[in-house]
C-alpha positions in Angstrom: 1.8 4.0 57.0 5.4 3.6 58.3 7.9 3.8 55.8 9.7 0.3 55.9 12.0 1.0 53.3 14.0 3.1 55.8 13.9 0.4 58.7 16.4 -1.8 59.5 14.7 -5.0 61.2 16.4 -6.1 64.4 13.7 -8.7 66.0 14.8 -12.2 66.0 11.6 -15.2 66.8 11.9 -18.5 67.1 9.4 -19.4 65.0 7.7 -16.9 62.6 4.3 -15.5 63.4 1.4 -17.2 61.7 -0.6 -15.8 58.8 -3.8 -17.5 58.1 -4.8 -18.9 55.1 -7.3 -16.1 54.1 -5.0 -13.5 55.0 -2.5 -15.0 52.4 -5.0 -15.9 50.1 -6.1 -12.1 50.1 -2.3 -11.2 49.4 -2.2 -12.9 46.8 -5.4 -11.8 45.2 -5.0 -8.7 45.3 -2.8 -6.0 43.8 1.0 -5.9 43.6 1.3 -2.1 44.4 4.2 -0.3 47.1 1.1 0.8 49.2 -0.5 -2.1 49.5 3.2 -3.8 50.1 3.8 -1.2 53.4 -0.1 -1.7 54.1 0.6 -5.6 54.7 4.1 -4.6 56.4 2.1 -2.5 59.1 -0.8 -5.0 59.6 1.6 -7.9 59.5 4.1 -8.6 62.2 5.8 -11.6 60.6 7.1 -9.1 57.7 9.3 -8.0 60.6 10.5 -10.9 61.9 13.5 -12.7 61.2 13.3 -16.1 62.2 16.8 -18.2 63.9 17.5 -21.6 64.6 16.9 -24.8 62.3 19.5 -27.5 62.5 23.7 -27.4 61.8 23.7 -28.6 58.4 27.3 -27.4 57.9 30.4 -28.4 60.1 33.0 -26.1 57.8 32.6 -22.8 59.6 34.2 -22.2 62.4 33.5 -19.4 64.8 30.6 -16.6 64.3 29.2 -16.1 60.6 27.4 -13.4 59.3 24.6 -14.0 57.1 23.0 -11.6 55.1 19.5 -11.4 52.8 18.2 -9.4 50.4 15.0 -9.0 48.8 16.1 -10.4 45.3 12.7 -8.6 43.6 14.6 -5.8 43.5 16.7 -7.2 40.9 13.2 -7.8 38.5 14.2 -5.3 36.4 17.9 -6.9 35.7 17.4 -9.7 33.6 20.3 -11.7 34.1 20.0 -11.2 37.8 16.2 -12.5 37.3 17.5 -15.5 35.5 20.1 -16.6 37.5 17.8 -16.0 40.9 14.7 -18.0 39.6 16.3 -21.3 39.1 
């Protein structure tokens, strides 16, 4: 397996690529586990795709913005963070 968690993911789609229903239903079912995680990250494509475009729904930046994400489960073990993130 490719470690992931030392990858920095660079490829930009216009739309994301599909994952069908069995595949997320299997996901779901089955164990929460870092293995499994980087398993579904190597099989996967869409776990390394970043998806762009949508509409303008804001007219008060001007110029180039930076956005950033970051995986907020991370933060499961900091209880405000969790609380503050799940509402």
């Amino acid at each position: 397996m490719n470690p992931w968690n030392d990858e920095i993911l660079f490829k930009t789609v216009r739309r994301l690529s599909p994952v069908s229903p069995a595949e997320r239903q299997a996901i779901l079912e089955g164990p929460s586990a870092p293995e499994n995680h980087r398993g579904h990250f190597d099989r996967l494509e869409v776990l390394r795709e970043i998806e762009i475009g949508g509409t303008q729904r804001s007219r008060d930046i001007e110029g180039p913005a930076r956005v950033a994400f970051w995986n907020v489960e991370r933060l499961a073990i900091l209880t405000p963070a969790r609380q503050r993130f799940s509402s």
